[in-house]
C-alpha positions in Angstrom: 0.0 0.0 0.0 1.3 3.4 -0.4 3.2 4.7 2.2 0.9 7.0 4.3 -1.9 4.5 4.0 -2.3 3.9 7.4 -1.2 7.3 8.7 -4.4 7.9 10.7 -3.1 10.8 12.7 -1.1 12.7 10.0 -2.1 16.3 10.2 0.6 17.9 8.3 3.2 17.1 5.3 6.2 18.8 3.8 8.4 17.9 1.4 10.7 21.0 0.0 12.8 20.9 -3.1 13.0 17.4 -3.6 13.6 16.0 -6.8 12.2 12.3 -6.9 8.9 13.2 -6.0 6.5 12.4 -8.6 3.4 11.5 -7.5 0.9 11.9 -4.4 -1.9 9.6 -4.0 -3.1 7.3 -1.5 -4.1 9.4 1.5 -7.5 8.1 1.9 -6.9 6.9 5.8 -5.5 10.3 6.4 -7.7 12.5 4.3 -9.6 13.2 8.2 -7.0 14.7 9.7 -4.6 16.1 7.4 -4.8 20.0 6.8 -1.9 21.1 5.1 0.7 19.6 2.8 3.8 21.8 1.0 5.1 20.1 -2.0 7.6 23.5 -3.0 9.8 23.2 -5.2 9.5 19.4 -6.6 9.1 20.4 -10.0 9.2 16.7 -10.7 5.7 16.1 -8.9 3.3 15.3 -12.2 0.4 13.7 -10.3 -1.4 14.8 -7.6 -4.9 13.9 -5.9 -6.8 11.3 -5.0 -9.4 8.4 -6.9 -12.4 10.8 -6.8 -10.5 13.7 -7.9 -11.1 15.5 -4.6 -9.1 17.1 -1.9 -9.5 15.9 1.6 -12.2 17.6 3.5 -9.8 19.2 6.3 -7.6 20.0 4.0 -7.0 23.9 4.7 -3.6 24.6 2.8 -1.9 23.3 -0.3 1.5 24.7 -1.1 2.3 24.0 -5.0 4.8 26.5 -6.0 7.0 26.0 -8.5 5.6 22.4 -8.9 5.8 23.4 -12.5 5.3 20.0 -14.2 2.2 19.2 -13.1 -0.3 19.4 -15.9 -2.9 22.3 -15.8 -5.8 20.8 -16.4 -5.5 18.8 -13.0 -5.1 21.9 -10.9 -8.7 23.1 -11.5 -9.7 20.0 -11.0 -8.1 19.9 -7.4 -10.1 23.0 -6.3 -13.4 22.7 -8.3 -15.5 20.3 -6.3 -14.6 22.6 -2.9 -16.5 25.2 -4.6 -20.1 24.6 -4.8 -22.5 28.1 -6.0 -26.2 28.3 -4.7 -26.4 31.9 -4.3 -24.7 35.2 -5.6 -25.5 39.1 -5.1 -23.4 42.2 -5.9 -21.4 43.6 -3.8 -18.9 46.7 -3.8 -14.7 45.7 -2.7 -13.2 47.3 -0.5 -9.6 47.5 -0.2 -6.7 45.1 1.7 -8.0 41.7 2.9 -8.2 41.4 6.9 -6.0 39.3 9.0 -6.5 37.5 12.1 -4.9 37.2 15.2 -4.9 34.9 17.9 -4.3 36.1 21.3 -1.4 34.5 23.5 -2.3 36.2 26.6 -4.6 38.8 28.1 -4.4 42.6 26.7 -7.4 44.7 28.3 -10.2 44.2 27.1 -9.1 40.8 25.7 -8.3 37.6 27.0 -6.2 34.5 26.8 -7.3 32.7 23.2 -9.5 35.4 21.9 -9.2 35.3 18.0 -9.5 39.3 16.8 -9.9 40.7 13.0 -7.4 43.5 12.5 -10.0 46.3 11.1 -7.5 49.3 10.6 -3.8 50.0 11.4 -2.5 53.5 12.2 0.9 54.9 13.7 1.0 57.1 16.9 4.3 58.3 18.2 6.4 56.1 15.3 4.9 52.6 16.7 2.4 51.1 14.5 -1.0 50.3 16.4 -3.7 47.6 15.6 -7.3 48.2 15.8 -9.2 44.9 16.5 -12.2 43.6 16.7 -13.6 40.4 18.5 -16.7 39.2 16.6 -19.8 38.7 19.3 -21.1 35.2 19.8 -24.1 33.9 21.3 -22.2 33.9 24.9 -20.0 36.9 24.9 -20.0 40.7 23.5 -18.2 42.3 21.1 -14.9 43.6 22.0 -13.0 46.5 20.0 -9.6 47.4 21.1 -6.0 49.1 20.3 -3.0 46.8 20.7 1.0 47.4 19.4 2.1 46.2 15.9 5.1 44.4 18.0 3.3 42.8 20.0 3.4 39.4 17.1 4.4 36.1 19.0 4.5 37.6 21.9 0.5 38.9 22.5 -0.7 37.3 19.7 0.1 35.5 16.7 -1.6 35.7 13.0 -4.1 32.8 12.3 -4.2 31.9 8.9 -7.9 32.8 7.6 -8.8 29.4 6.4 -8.1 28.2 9.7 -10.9 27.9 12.4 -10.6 30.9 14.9 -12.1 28.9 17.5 -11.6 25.3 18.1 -14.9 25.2 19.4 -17.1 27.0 16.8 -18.8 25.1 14.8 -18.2 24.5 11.3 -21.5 26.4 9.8 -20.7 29.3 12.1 -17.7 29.2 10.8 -18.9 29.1 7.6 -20.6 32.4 8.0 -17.9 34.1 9.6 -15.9 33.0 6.3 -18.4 34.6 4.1 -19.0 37.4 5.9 -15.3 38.6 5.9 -15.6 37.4 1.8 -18.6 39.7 0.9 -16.8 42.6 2.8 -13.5 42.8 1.3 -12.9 43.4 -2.5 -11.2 40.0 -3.8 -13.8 37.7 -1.8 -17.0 36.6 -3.8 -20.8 36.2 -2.2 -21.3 32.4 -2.9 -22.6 30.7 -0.4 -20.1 27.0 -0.1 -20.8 23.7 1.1 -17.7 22.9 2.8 -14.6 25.9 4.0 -12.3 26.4 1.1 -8.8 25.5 0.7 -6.1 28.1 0.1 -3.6 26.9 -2.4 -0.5 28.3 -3.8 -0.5 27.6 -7.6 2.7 26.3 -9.1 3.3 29.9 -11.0 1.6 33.3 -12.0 0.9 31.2 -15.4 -0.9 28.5 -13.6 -3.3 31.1 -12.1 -3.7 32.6 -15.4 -4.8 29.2 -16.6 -7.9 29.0 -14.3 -9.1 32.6 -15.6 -9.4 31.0 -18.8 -11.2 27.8 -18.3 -13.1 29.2 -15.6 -16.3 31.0 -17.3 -18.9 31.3 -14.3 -17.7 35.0 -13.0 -18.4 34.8 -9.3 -16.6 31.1 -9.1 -13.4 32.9 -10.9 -13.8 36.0 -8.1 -13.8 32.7 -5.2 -10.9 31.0 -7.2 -8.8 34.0 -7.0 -9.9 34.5 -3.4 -8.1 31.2 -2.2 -5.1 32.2 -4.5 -4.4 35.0 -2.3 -5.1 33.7 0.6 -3.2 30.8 -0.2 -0.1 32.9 -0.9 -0.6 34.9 2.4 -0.8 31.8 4.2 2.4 30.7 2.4 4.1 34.0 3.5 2.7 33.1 7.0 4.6 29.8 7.3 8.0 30.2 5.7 8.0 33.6 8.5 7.1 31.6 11.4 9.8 28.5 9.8 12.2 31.8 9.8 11.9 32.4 13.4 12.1 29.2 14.9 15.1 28.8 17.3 17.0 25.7 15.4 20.3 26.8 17.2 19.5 26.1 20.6 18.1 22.4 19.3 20.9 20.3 19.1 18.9 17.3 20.4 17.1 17.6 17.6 19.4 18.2 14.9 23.2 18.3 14.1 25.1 21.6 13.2 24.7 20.5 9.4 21.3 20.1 9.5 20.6 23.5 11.3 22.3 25.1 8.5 20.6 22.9 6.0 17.6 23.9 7.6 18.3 28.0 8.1 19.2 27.8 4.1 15.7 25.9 3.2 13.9 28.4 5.8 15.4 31.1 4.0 14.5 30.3 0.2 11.0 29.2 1.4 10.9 32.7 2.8 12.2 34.5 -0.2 9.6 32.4 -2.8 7.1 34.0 -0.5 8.1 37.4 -0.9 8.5 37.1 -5.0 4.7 35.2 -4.7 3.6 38.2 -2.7 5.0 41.1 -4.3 2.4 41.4 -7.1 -0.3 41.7 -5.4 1.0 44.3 -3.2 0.1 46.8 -5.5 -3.5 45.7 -5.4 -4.2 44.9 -1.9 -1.3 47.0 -0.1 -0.9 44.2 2.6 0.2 45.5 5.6 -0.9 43.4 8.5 1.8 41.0 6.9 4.5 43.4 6.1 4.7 44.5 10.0 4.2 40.6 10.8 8.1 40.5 8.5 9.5 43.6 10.0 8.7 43.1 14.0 10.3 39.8 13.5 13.2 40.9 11.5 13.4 38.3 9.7 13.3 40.3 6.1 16.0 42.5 7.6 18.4 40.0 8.8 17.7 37.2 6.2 17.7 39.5 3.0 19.8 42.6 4.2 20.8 43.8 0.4 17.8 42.7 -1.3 15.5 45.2 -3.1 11.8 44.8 -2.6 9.0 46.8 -3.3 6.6 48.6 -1.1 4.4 46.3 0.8 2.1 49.3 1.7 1.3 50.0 -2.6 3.7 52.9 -3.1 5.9 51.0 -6.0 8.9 52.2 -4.2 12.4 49.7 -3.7 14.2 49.6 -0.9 16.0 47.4 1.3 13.9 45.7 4.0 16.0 47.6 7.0 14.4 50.7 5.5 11.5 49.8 5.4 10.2 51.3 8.7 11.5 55.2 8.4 9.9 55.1 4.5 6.5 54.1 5.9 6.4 56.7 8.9 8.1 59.6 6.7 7.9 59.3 3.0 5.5 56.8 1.5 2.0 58.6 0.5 -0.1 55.2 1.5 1.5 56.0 5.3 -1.5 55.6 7.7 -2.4 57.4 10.6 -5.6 58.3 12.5 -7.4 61.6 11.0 -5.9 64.7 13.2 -8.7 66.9 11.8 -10.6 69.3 14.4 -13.8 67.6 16.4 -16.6 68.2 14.5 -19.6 70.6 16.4 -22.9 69.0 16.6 -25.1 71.6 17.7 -27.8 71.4 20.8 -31.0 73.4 20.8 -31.1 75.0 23.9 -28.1 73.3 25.0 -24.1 73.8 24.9 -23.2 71.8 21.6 -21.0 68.3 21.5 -18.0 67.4 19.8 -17.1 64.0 18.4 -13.9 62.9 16.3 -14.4 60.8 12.9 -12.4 57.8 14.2 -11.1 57.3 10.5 -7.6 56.0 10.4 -6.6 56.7 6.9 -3.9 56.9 4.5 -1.9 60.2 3.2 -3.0 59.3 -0.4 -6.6 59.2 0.9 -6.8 62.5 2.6 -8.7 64.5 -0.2 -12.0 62.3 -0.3 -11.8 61.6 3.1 -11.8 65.5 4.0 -14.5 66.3 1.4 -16.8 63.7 2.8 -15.8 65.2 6.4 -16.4 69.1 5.4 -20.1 67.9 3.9 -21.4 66.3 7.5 -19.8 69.7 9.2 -21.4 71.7 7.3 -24.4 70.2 7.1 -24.6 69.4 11.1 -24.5 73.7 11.1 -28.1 73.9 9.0 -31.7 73.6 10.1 -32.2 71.5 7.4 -33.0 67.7 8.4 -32.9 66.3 4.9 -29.5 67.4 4.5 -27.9 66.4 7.6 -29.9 62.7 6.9 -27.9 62.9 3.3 -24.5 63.4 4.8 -24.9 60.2 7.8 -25.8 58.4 5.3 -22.3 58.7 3.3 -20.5 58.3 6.9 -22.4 55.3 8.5 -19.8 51.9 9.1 -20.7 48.6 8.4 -23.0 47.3 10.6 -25.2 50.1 9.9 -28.7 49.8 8.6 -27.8 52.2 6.0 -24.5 50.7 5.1 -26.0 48.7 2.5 -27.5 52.7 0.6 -23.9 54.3 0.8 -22.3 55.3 -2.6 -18.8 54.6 -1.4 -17.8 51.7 1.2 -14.2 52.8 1.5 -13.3 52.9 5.0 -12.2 56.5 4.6 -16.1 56.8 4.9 -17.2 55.3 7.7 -17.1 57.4 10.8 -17.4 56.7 14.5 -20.6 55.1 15.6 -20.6 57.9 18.4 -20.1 60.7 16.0 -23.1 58.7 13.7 -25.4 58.5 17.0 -24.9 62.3 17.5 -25.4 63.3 14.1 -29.0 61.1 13.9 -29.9 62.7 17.2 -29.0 66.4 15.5 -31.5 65.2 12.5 -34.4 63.8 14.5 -34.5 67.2 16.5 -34.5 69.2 13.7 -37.3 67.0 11.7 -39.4 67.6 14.9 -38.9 71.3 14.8 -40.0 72.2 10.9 -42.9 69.9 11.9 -43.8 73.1 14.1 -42.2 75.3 11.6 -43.2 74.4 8.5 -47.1 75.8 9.3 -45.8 79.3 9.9 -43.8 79.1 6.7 -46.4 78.5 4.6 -48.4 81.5 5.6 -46.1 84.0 3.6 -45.2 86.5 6.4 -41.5 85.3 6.4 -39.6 82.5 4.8 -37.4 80.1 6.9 -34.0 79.5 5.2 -33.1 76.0 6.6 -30.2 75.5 4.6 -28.1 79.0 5.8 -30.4 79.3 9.2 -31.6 82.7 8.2 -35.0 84.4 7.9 -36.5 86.3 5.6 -39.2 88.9 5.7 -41.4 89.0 3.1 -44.2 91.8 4.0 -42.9 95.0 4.7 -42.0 97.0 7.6 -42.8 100.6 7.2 -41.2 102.9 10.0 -42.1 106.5 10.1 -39.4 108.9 8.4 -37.3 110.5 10.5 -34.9 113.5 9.8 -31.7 115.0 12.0 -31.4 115.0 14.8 -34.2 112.8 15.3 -33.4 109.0 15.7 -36.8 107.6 17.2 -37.9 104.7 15.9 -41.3 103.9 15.5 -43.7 102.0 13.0 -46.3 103.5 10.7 -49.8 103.4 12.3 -51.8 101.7 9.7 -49.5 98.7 9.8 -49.2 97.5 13.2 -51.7 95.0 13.0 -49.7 93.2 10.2 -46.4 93.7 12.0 -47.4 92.1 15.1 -48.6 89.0 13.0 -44.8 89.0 11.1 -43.3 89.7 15.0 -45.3 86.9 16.4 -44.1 84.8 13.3 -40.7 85.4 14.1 -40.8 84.9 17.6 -41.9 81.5 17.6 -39.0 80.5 14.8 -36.6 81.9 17.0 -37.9 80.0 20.1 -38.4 76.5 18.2 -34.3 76.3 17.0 -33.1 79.0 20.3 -30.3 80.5 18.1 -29.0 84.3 18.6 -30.1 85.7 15.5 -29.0 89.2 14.4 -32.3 91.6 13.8 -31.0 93.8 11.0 -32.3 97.2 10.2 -31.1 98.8 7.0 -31.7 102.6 5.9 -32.3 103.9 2.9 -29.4 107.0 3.2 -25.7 106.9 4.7 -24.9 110.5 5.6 -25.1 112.1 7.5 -23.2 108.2 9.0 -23.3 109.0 12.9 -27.8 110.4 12.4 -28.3 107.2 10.1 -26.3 105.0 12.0 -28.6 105.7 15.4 -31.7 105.1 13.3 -31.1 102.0 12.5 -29.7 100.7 15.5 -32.8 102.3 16.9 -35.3 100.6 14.6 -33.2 97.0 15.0 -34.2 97.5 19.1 -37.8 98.5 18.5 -38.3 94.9 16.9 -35.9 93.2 19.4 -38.1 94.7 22.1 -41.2 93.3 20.2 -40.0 89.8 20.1 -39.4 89.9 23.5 -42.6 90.8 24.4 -43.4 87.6 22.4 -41.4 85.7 24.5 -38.2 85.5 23.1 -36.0 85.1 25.6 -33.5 87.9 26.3 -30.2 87.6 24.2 -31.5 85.3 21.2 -32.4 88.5 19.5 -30.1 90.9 19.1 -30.4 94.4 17.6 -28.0 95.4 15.1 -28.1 98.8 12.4 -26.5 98.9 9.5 -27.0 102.1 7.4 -27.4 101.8 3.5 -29.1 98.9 1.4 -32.4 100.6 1.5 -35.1 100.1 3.8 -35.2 96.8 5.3 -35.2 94.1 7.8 -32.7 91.0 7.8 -32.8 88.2 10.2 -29.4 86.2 10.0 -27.8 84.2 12.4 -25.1 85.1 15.0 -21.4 84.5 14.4 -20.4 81.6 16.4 -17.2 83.3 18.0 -20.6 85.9 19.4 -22.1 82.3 21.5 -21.2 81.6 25.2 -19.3 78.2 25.2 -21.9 77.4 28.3 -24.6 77.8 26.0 -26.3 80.2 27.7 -26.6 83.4 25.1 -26.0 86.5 28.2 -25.5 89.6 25.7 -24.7 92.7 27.4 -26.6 95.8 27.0 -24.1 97.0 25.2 -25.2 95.4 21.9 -28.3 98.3 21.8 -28.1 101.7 21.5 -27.1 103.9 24.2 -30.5 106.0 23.4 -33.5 104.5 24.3 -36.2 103.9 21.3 -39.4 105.9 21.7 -42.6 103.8 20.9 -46.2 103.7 20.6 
């Protein structure tokens, strides 16, 4: 019988750069527990696979590089019956693919054997930071947290994705989790699978173009290309963690020649990684795994002279040992977490609240994630509700119920739950209040400006002429009917969205400046006093005369540098005129 007939128990096989390898068969006994096998560098190997043309079920890992004489037509056939399609939707990628990480010990707020998904990556004070995230189960919460890039094999370790995160999750749970992560990230494909894939590392970049061509259903292509790179991260995993290993201090296990044997293999298994890995750099920008090389060192020390490209998508070449100062100084796909001022969301009647994005993004990125940023700020600042529901819904993150509505998934666009939970809060208040508003509105004494907060009068004011030295103010008799209907108007906009607004009274003459001047300060405080009278309370209306623009009064809103911080709006009396107004 072949020689691992009976191997019951075999979980894992390598065999590196041999040459008399030429067929594998025969694993039928061992098909239940094996889950990865590494045939690199037998470019002898021609047949590989089993009776019924399938992999073994717990198969999670198939290493074929550079196994270049096996025939093409029996690699597809190795991966097609894993992939089975019941189901497909459309779905918009989103950039990098995420890595997990398995935790070694506790790290507040996570524990001893907590499996985490890196979500983002940022640098603060020139040490790279994780952001993590603990998916919720059916017995514990959600945990989000912040741990150091450095802290690989000694916190926590990267689990290979095709790998179960937890030993005691089942298999259709973890089926979901699988799918999940696929839908979400730009290579992955929505198809719905029978049994977990396998990630496999084809014998060359010609191999993989292979399946592209005899593969014509689109979405099982997008899931065969998945597995490729996952296949050739996993890869990269391995030969890092063979790199790392501490074969001089185990001279039980093998002799001084072997060690060096050994460090030599280690080293090109290493090296096949990086040149598997390189092109899709460009594409994915894979950085969980370029920190995983450099806080290891084993890049730097193994491959000291060696060019390689930019694992963060730049296309710049360098050696690996300068790697670190050209992320955190020069290369434009650098991340860090958005230093951008707190954005205001304003409070009626209350001191407003500040709330950061939460965005870690790249330099490259800054432009659209600023414009996307600059139209929530400036929409939070209107009285418009429809606007400020317009610009969540471009900021929500996944998870959201409007995630699925969003025009861009990027992550540059999704903000802070907190800052999202403020902002809906800002938008239900000011639906409620043109609820209220909207009546008065319609009734053609003034027109409410929602989008630059201002107010408009649209029936006249007439005030009685005045000439020198005479600054009086004081409406025309015939009209004050009318003017207490537009006052009462007024007042009760004012007293809905309780912001200062500045009453302004125009003339229709400049000079003599210091007579014209008065007048209209002293017909801005004969309206003030009116609202007031119509409850406004004291210090939301404020008088203020301009002299010129002909004869009219403009209700704008008050500068913000004119508002208490406190919230409370406690405007001196120096704001009117020094001369009372004289009224009917």
């Amino acid at each position: 019988p072949p020689p691992f007939e009976c191997c019951t128990m075999l979980e894992e096989m390598h065999v590196i750069d041999c040459p008399e390898l030429r067929s594998v068969t025969g694993f039928s006994k061992a098909a239940k527990t094996l889950h990865l096998m590494c045939f690199a560098r037998c470019q002898s190997l021609r047949v590989f696979g089993w009776p019924d043309e399938k992999l073994p079920r717990g198969l999670r890992f198939l290493d074929l590089d550079q196994c270049s004489a096996i025939a093409r037509p029996n690699l597809w056939r190795l991966l097609e019956p894993r992939m089975v399609p019941s189901q497909t939707q459309q779905v918009s990628g989103v950039e990098n693919v995420e890595t997990w990480k398995k935790f070694l010990k506790g790290c507040n707020p996570f524990s001893t054997g907590d499996v985490a998904i890196v979500k983002s990556w940022f640098v603060v004070d020139g040490m790279v930071r994780y952001g993590v995230c603990v998916p919720a189960t059916s017995v514990r919460p959600k945990k989000i947290g912040v741990v150091p890039s450095d802290g690989e094999g000694s916190i926590f370790e990267t689990v290979p994705v095709a790998e179960p995160p937890l030993k005691d999750t089942p298999l259709l749970k973890y089926q979901a989790l699988v799918r999940k992560l696929m839908i979400r990230r730009g290579v992955l494909c929505p198809i719905r699978q029978k049994t977990v894939g396998v990630c496999i590392v084809w014998p060359s970049a010609d191999a993989e173009d292979y399946i592209a061509e005899v593969v014509t259903d689109p979405d099982l292509l997008q899931l065969s290309r998945y597995w490729q790179v996952q296949g050739i991260r996993s890869k990269f995993v391995k030969a890092n963690g063979l790199c790392v290993r501490p074969l001089h201090g185990a001279t039980k296990q093998f002799t001084r020649e072997e060690v060096k044997r050994l460090t030599k293999v280690d080293s090109e298994m290493l090296w096949d990684a990086v040149k598997r890995i390189e092109p899709l750099v460009a594409k994915y920008s894979d950085v969980p795994l370029y920190h995983l090389a450099m806080s290891q060192q084993c890049l730097p020390s193994r491959f000291p002279k060696q060019q390689m490209i930019c694992w963060l998508g730049c296309g710049a070449t360098m050696v690996p040992a300068q790697f670190k100062k050209h992320e955190r100084e020069e290369c434009p796909n650098r991340a860090f977490k958005c230093t951008n001022p707190r954005l205001v969301v304003p409070e009626i009647g209350k001191p407003p609240k500040t709330a950061g994005c939460g965005v870690h993004l790249m330099i490259a990125h800054q432009g659209h994630h600023g414009e996307v940023e600059e139209n929530l700020r400036a929409a939070l600042q209107t009285w418009n509700h429809e606007t400020v529901y317009a610009a969540i819904q471009d900021i929500v993150p996944d998870g959201h119920p409007w995630f699925s509505r969003k025009s861009c998934f990027c992550p540059r666009c999704q903000f802070s739950p907190e800052l999202v939970k403020l902002a809906e809060a800002r938008a239900r208040r000011l639906q409620r209040k043109w609820e209220i508003v909207e009546p008065i509105n319609s009734r053609g004494n003034i027109f409410v400006n929602r989008d630059d907060c201002s107010v408009q009068i649209l029936r006249p004011l007439p005030f009685e002429n005045r000439k020198p030295p005479d600054t009086s103010a004081k409406l025309e008799p015939g009209v004050m009917k009318e003017a207490l209907l537009i006052i009462s108007n007024l007042a009760k906009v004012i007293k809905e969205y309780m912001v200062p607004m500045y009453i302004e009274g125009h003339t229709g003459a400049t000079e003599p400046q210091a007579f014209w001047e008065e007048l209209a300060q002293n017909r801005s405080q004969l309206l003030v006093d009116m609202l007031e009278e119509q409850g406004v309370p004291p210090g939301l209306a404020i008088a203020r005369g301009v002299p010129g623009g002909g004869a009219k009064v403009l209700v704008k809103p008050c500068p913000k540098d004119h508002e208490e911080e406190d919230g409370e709006h406690d405007h001196t009396d120096s704001r009117r005129s020094s001369r009372p107004s004289t009224r009917n």
